[in-house]
C-alpha positions as CSV (number, residue, x, y, z in Angstrom):
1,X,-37.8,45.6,118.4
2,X,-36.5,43.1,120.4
3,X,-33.0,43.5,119.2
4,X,-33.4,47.3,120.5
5,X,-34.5,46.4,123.3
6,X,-31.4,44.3,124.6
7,X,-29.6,46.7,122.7
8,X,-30.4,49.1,125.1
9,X,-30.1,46.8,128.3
10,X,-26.5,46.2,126.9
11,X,-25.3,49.9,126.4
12,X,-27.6,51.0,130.1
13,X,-25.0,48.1,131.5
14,X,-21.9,49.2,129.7
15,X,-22.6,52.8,131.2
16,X,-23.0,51.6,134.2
17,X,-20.3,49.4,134.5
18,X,-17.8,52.5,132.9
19,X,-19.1,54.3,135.7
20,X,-18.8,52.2,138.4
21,X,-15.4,51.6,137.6
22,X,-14.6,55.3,137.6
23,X,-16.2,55.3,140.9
24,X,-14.0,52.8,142.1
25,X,-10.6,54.4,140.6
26,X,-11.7,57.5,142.7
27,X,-12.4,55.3,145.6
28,X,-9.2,53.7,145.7
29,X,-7.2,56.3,144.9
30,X,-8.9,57.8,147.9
31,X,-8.3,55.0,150.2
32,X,-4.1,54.4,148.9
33,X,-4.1,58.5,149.9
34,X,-5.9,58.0,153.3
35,X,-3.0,54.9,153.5
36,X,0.3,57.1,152.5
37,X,-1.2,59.8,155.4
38,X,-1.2,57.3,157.8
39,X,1.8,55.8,157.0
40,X,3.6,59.9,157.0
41,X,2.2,59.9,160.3
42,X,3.9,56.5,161.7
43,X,7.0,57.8,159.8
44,X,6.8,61.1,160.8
45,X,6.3,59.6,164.8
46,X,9.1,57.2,164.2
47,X,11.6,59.3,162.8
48,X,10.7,61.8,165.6
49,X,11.4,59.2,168.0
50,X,14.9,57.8,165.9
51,X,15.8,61.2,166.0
52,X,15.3,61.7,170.2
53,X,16.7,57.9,170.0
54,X,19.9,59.4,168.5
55,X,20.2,61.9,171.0
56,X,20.3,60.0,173.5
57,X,22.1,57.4,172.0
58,X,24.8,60.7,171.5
59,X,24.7,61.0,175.3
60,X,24.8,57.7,176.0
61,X,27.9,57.2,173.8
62,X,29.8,60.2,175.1
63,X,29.1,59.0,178.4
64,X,30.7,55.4,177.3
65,X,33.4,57.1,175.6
66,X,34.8,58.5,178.8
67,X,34.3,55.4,180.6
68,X,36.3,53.7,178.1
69,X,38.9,56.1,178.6
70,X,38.8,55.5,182.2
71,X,39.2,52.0,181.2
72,X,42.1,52.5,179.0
73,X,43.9,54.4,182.1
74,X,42.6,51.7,184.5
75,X,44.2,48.9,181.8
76,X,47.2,51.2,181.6
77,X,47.5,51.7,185.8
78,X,47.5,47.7,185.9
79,X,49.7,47.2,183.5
80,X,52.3,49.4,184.6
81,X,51.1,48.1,188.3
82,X,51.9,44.1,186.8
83,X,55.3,45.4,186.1
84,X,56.0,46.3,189.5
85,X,54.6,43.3,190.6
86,X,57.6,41.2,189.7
87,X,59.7,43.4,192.2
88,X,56.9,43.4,194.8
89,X,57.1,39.3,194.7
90,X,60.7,39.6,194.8
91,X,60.6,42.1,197.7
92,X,57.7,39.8,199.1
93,X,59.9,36.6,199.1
94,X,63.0,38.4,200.8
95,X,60.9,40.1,203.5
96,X,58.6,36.5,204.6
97,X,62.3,35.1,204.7
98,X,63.8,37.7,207.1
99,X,60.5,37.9,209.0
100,X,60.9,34.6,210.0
101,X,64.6,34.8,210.3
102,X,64.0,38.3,212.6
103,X,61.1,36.7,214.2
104,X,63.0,33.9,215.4
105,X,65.9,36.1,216.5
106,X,63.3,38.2,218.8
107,X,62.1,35.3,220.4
108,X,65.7,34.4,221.5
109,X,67.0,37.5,222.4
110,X,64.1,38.0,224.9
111,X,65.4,34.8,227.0
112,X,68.8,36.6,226.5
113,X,67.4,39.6,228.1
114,X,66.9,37.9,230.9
115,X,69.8,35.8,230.9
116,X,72.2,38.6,230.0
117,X,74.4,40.3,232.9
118,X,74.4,43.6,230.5
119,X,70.8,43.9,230.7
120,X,70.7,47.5,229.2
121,X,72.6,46.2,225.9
122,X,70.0,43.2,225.8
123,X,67.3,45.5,226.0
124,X,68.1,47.6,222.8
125,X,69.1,44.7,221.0
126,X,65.8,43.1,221.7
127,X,64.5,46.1,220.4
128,X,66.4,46.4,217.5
129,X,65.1,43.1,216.1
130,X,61.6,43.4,217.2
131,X,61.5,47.0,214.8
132,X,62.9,44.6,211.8
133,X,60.3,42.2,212.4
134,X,57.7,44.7,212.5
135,X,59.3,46.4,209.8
136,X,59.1,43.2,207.9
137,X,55.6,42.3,208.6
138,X,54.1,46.1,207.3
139,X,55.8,45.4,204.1
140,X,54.5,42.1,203.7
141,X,51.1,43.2,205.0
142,X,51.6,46.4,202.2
143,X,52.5,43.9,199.7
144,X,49.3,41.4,200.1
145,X,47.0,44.0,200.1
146,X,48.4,45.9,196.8
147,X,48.5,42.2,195.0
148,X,44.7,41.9,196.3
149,X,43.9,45.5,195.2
150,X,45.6,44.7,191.4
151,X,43.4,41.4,191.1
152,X,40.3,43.1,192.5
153,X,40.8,46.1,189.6
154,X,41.6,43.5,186.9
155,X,38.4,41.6,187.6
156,X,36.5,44.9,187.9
157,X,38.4,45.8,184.6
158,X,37.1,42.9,183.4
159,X,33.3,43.4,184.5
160,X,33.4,46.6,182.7
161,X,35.0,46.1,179.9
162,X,31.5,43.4,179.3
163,X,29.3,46.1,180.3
164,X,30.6,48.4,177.8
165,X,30.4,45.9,175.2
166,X,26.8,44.8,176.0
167,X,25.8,48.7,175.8
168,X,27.6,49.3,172.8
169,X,25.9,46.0,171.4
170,X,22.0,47.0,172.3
171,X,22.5,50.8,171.4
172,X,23.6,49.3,167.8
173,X,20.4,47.0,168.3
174,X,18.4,49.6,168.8
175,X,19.4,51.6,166.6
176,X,19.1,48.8,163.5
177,X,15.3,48.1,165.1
178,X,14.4,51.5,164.3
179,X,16.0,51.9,161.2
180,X,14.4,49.1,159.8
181,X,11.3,50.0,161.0
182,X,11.8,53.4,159.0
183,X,12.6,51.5,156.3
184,X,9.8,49.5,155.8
185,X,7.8,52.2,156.8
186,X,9.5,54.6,153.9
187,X,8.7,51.1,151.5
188,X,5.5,50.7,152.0
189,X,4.9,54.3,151.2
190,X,7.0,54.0,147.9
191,X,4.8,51.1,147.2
192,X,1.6,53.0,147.7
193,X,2.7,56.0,145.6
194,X,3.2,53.9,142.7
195,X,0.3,52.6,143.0
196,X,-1.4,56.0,143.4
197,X,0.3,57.4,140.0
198,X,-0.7,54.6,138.7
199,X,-4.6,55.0,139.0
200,X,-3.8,58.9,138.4
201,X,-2.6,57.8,135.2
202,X,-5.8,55.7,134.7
203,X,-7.9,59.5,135.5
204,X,-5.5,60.8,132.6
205,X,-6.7,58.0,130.2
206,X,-10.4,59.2,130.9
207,X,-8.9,61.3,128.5
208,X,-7.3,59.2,125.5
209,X,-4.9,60.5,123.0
210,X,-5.3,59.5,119.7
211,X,-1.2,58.5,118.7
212,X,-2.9,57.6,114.7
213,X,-5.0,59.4,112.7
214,X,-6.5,56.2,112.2
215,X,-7.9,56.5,115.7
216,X,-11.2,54.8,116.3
217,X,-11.7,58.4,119.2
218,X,-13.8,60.9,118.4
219,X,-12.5,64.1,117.8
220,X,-11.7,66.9,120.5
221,X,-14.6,69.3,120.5
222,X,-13.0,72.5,121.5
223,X,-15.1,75.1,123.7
224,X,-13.4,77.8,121.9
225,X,-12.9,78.5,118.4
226,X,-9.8,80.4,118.2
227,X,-10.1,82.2,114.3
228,X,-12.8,83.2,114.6
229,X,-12.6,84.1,118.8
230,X,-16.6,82.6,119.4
231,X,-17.0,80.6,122.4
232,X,-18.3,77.4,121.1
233,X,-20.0,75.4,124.4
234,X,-20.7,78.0,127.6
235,X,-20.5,76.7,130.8
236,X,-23.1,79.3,132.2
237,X,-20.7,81.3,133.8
238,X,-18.4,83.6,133.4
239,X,-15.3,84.8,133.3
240,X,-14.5,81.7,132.3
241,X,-10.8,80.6,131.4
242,X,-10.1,77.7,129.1
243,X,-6.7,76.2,129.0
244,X,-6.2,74.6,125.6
245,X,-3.4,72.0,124.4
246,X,-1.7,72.2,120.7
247,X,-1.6,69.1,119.2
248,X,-1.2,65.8,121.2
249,X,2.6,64.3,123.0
250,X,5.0,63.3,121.3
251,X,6.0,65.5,118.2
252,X,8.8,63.7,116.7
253,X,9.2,62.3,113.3
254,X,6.1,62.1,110.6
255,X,2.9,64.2,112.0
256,X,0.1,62.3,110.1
257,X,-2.0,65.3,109.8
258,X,0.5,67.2,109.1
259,X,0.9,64.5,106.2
260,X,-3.0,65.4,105.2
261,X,-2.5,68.8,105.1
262,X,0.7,68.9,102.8
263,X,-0.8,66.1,100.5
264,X,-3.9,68.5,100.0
265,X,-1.1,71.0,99.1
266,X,0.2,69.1,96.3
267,X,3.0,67.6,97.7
268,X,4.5,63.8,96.4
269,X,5.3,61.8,99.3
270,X,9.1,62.0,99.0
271,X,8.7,65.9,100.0
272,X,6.6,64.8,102.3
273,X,9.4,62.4,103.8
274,X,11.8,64.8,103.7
275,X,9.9,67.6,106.0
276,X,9.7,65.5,108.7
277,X,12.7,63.5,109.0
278,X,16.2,64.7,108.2
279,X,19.5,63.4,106.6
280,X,18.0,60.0,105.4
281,X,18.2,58.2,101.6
282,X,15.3,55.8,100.3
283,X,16.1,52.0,100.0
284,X,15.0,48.5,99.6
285,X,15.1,46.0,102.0
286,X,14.2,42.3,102.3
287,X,12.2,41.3,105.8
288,X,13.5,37.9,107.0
289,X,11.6,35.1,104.4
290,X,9.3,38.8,103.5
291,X,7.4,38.1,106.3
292,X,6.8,40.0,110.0
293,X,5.6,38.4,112.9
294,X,2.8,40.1,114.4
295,X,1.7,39.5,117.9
296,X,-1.3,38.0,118.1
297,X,-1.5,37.3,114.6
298,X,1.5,34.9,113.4
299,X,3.7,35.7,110.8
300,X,2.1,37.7,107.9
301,X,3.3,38.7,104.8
302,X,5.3,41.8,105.3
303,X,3.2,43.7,102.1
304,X,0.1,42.3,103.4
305,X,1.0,43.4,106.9
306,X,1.2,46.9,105.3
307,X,-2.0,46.6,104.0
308,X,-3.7,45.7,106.9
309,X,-2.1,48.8,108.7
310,X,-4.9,51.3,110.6
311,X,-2.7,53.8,111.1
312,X,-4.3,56.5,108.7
313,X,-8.4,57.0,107.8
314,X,-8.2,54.3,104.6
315,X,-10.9,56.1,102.6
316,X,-9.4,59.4,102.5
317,X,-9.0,59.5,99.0
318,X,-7.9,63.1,98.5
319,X,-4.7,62.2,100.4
320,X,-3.2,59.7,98.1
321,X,0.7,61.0,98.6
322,X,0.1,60.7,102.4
323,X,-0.5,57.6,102.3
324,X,2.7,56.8,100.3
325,X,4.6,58.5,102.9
326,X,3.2,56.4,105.7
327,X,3.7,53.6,104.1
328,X,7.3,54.2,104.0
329,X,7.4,55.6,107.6
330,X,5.5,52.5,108.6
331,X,7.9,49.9,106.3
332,X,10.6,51.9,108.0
333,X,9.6,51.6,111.3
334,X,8.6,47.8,111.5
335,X,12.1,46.7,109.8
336,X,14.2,48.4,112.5
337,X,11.9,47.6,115.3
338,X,12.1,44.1,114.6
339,X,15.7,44.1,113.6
340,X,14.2,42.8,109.2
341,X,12.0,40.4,111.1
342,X,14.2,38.9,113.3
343,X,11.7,39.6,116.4
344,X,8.2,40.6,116.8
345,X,6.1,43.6,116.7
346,X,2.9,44.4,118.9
347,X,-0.1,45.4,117.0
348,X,-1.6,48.2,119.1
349,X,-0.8,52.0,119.4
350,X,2.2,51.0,121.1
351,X,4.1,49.8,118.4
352,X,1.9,50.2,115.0
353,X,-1.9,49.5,114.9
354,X,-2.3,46.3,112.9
355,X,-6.4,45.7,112.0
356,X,-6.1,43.4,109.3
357,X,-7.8,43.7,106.0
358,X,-11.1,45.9,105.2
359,X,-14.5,44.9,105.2
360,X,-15.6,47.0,102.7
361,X,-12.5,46.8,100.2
362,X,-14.1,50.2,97.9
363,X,-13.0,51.8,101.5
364,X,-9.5,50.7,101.0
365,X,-8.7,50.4,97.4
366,X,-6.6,53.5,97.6
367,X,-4.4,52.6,100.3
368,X,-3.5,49.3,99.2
369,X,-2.7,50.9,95.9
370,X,-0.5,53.1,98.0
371,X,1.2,50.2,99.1
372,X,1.8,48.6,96.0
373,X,2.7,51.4,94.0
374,X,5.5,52.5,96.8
375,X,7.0,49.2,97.1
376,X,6.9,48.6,93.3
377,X,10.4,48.5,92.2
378,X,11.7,46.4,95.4
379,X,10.8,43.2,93.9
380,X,9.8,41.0,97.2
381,X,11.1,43.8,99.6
382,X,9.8,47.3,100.6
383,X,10.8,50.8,100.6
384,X,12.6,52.3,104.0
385,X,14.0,55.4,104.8
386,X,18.0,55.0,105.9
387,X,19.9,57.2,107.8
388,X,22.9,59.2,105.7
389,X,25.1,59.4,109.1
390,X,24.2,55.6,110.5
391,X,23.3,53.7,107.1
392,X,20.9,52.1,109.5
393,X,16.7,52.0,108.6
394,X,15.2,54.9,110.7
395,X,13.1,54.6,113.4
396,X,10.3,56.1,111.8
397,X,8.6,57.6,115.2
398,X,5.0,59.3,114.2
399,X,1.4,60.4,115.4
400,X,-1.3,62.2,115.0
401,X,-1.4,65.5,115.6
402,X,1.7,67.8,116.1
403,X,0.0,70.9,116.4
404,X,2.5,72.6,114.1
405,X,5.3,71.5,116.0
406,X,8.5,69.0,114.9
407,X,10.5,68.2,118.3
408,X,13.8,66.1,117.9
409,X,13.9,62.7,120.2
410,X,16.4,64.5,122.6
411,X,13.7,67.2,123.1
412,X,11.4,65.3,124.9
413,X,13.8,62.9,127.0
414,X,14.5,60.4,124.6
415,X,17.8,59.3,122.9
416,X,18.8,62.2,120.7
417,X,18.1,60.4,116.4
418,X,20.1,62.2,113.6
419,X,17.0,61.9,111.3
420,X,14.9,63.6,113.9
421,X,14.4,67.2,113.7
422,X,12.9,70.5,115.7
423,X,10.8,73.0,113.1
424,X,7.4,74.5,112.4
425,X,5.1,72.6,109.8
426,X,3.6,75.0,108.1
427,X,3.1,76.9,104.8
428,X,4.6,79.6,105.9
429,X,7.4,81.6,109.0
430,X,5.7,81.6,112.5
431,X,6.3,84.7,114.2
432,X,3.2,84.4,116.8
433,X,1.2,81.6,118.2
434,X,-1.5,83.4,115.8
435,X,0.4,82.4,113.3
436,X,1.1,79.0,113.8
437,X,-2.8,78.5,114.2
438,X,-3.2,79.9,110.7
439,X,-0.6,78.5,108.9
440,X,0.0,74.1,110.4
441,X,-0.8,71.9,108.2
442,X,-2.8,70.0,110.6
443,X,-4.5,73.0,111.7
444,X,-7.6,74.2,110.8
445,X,-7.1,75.5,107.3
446,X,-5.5,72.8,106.3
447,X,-6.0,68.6,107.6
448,X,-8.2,70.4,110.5
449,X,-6.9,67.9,113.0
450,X,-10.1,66.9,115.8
451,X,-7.8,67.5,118.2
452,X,-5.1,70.2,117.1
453,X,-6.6,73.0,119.4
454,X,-8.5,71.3,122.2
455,X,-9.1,72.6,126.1
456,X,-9.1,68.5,127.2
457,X,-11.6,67.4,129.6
458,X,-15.2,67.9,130.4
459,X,-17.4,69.4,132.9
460,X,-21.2,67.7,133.0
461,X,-22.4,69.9,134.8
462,X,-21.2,72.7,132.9
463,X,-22.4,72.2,129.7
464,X,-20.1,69.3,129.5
465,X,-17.5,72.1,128.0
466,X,-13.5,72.3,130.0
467,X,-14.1,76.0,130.8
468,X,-12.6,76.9,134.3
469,X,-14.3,79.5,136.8
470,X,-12.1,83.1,138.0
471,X,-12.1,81.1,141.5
472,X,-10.9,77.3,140.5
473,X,-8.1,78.9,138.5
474,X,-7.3,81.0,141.3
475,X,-6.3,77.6,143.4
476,X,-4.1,76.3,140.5
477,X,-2.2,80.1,140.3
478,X,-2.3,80.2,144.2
479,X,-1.0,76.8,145.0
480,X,2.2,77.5,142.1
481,X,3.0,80.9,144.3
482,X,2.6,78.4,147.6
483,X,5.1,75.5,145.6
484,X,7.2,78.3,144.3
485,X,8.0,79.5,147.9
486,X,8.4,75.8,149.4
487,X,8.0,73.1,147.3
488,X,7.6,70.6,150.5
489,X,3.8,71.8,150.0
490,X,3.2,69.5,147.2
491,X,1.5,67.2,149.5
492,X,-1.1,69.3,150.2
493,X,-1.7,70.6,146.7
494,X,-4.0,67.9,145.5
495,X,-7.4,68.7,143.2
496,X,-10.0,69.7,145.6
497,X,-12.9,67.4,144.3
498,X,-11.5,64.3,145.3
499,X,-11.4,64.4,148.8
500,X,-7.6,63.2,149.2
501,X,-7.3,63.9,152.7
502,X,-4.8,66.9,153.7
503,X,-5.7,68.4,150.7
504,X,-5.8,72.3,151.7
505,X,-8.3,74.5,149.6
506,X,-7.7,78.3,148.4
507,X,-7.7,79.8,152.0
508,X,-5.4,77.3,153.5
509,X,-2.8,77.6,150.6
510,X,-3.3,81.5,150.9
511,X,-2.5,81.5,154.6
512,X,0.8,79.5,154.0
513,X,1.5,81.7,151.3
514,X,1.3,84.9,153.8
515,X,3.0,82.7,156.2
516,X,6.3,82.4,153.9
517,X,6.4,85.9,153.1
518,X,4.7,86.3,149.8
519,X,1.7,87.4,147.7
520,X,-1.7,86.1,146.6
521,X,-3.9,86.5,143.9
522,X,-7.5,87.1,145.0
523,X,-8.6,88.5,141.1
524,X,-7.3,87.9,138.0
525,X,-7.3,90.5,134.8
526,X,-5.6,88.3,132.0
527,X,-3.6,85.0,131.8
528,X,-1.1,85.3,128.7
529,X,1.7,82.2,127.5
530,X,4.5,83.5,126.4
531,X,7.2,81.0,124.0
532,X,10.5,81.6,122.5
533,X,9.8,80.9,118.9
534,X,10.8,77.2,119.5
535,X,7.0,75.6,119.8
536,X,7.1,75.4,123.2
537,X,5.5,77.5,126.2
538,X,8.4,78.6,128.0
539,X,7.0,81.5,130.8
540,X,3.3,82.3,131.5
541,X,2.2,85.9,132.5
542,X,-0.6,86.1,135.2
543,X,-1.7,89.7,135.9
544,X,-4.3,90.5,139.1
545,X,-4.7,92.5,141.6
546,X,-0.8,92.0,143.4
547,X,0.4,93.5,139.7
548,X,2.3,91.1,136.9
549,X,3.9,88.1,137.9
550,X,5.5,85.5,135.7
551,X,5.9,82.3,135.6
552,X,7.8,79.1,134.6
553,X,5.0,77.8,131.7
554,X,6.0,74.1,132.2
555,X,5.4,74.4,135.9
556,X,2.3,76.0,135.6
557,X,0.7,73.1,133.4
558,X,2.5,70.8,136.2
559,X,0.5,71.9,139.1
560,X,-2.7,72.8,137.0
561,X,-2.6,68.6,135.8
562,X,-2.2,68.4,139.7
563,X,-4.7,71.2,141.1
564,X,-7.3,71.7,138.1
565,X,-11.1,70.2,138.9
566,X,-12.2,66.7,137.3
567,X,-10.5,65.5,134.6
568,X,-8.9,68.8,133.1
569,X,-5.8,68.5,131.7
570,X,-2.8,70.1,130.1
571,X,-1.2,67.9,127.7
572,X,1.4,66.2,127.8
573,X,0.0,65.7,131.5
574,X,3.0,64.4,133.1
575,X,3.1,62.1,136.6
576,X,4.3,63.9,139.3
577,X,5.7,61.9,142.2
578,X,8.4,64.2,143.7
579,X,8.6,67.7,143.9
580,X,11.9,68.0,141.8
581,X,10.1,66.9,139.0
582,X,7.4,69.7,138.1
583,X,8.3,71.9,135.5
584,X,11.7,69.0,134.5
585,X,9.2,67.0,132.5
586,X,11.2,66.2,128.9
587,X,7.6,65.7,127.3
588,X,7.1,69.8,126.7
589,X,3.8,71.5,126.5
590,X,2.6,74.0,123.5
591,X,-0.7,75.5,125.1
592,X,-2.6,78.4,124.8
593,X,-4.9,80.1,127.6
594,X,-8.0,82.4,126.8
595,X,-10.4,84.5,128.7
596,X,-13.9,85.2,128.0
């Protein structure tokens, strides 16, 4: 009773701390948002007043400009006014030498004026000389004052020429103040977003993928079942839309219940190989010393570390040929990720899920026969798969659940693999997504993958189900026809419940909508995905009461991941930090929507 009872105190605390830390993702992501808005603001102000800055900056400059060419002329006049200095000093010297000379003369030939018995003659030559001395003094008078004026426009030259060069220096001081407030501004904002993708990507996880069918999660429960078209959990409202992924990301290489479902078939695990990688030959190869270093675990035996592999249920023992095949895909993977044990592998779902050996061995006894059996007739070594065009062991990418789907690496942004390949697995051609639902092998009438058809999140106050009301799907559609006409709205096109300030709500983004010339959805008659026969959704078809419109299907699961209420998602659910990137994202979405 006892152990019950702190049982209980133990799992009331865990729930409690789980939610409180929930709580405080919200919060922050609430209080980075309220941040970045501030921080628009200040840019927005500052960038308002860089660009006024700049204006006047423009007039300032156009206004120096023509004083510099003012100077230029003015540095021109003197120079060309230096030059005809020279002959001015000449002309200077020669005139103070007859002034004196004439000056001297005048003097005397006013006693001879007097003196003279011709006194008209005297007169006009007294005359005479007094008009060269005169003469002679206005020139040297004319001369003075032009070298004074030529020194007083050199040193005013002068005084401009620093005034110019201090205004030039603070306008480019001003500017570069500014600027680097913008910038830090602009960096601090960066910084913020990434931190508020991160924690968006934390909301995501509330909804973890399982990348191994070994996955300790439980299962997807789907709120729809779609063979036999019964609505499996009700919200209590209706219409209600549901919005539902196929398989889980990354489709590339081995799809594990894929694996199940062809095992269960009859197939060996060679054929199984074969239908999910491409162009690739069966080998044995030695690990450095047969051993793999594991982190957090040493170095292991590399058989051993095989065993103690959870990447696949264990005690499935009606899948013995699947487990063959993932031993091989897991051999093959380990010895090229660690170059034949030359480095070390991680030991969680981001490299291969290492849990050791089992407690209960009856659990296990097939899969370590697996092992064994596969890797018989490689002596110390193990059985890869090596590519035909690169003779080099295969990166033996694989998960969970495809949902039908094989993708090649270059499909979903990565590095484009020979080995890898796009295709349907199934029994049989897929001409409808009806079809494909029938017919995977980790669908439901074969492996019945937990999570091959699954509308991803949950609602607690709806029956815990992922169902969407008429009106909250109407703000996803709405706020695509807003981004669609001006994709500077992202901003503003936040989910609703989490109070992310400038968040606008259905009205708002229908206003901005009229505003920009186009057409809103008020009801909606059907939602149908449309894809090219290639496994992914390529155009989505909503029709209301404005008539048909389509859309681009990847951009649609973009702003639902963005828009939708709680924790609803599209998968893959891709971070969006820039509007250029909704509907680019490599990691493409297979996903179905229904009406009911």
């Amino acid at each position: 009773m006892r152990k019950i009872f702190i049982f209980l105190i133990l799992f009331f605390i865990f729930i409690l701390f789980d939610f409180k830390v929930k709580a405080n993702i919200d919060e922050e992501i609430n209080q980075i948002t309220n941040q970045i808005n501030q921080l628009k603001e200040d840019l927005k102000k500052k960038e308002k007043d860089y660009q006024d800055l700049n204006n006047r900056l423009s007039q300032i400059k156009n206004q120096l400009l023509q004083v510099e060419k003012g100077i230029i002329q003015k540095e021109k006049e003197i120079k060309k006014g230096e030059e005809v200095l020279i002959y001015q000093k000449n002309l200077l010297n020669e005139r103070a030498k007859n002034y004196y000379k004439n000056i001297g003369k005048s003097n005397l030939n006013l006693v001879n004026v007097f003196l003279s018995s011709n006194l008209s003659q005297s007169l006009q030559d007294f005359f005479y000389q007094k008009t060269l001395v005169d003469e002679d003094r206005k020139t040297i008078i004319k001369i003075v004052l032009y070298i004074k004026n030529l020194e007083e426009k050199k040193k005013q030259l002068e005084q401009e020429k620093n005034q110019l060069s201090y205004l030039n220096a603070e306008i480019n001081r001003q500017s570069q103040i500014l600027n680097e407030a913008i910038s830090q501004t602009r960096q601090k904002i960066a910084q913020l977003s990434a931190r508020q993708q991160e924690l968006i990507a934390k909301k995501f996880a509330e909804n973890p993928l399982p990348r191994s069918a070994g996955s300790s999660l439980s299962g997807c429960k789907p709120d729809y079942d779609p063979l036999t078209n019964q609505v499996t959990r009700d919200p209590g409202f209706s219409p209600k839309f549901g919005f539902f992924s196929i398989g889980v990301p990354n489709k590339i290489g081995m799809n594990q219940y894929g694996a199940y479902g062809r095992a269960k078939t009859g197939q060996d695990f060679e054929q199984i190989l074969n239908a999910y990688y491409q162009n690739v030959r069966l080998e044995c190869r030695n690990f450095k010393d047969n051993k793999i270093k594991v982190q957090g675990h040493g170095e292991i035996n590399i058989k051993d570390y095989l065993k103690g592999l959870g990447e696949m249920h264990r005690y499935r023992h009606d899948v013995y040929e699947a487990f063959k095949a993932q031993v091989v895909a897991a051999a093959s993977y380990a010895y090229s990720y660690t170059n034949g044990g030359n480095k070390e592998i991680c030991a969680d779902e981001h490299c291969q899920v290492y849990t050791g050996f089992c407690k209960n061995k009856d659990d296990c006894n097939s899969w370590y026969r697996a092992v064994d059996e596969v890797n018989e007739g490689c002596g110390e070594g193990v059985l890869v798969m090596v590519s035909n065009d690169t003779n080099d062991v295969i990166t033996a990418w694989y998960s969970s659940t495809h949902g039908g789907v094989m993708l090649r690496s270059d499909e979903i942004g990565w590095e484009r693999k020979p080995w890898t390949k796009h295709g349907f697995d199934t029994n049989s051609s897929v001409n409808s997504l009806r079809d494909l639902l029938l017919n995977a092998y980790d669908g439901p009438n074969f492996a019945n993958s937990d999570f091959f058809y699954c509308n991803w999140g949950n609602r607690k106050n709806f029956n815990n189900s992922a169902w969407l009301s008429e009106g909250e799907v109407l703000e996803v559609i709405n706020a695509l026809i807003l981004f669609e006409l001006d994709n500077s709205t992202l901003s503003h096109l936040s989910q609703l419940d989490k109070n992310i300030p400038e968040t606008w709500d259905d009205t708002r983004v229908r206003e901005e909508i009229r505003k920009r010339g186009g057409y809103y959805f008020s009801s909606i008659f059907s939602i149908e995905v449309v894809w090219d026969g290639s496994g992914i959704s390529r155009i989505i078809i909503i029709r209301g009461d404005v008539g048909e419109k389509q859309f681009n299907a990847q951009r649609f699961k973009d702003i639902f991941n963005l828009r939708a209420r709680e924790n609803l998602v599209i998968l893959p659910a891709c971070l969006i930090t820039k509007s250029s990137e909704v509907g680019n994202c490599k990691n493409y979405a297979l996903f179905d929507v229904v009406k009911k």
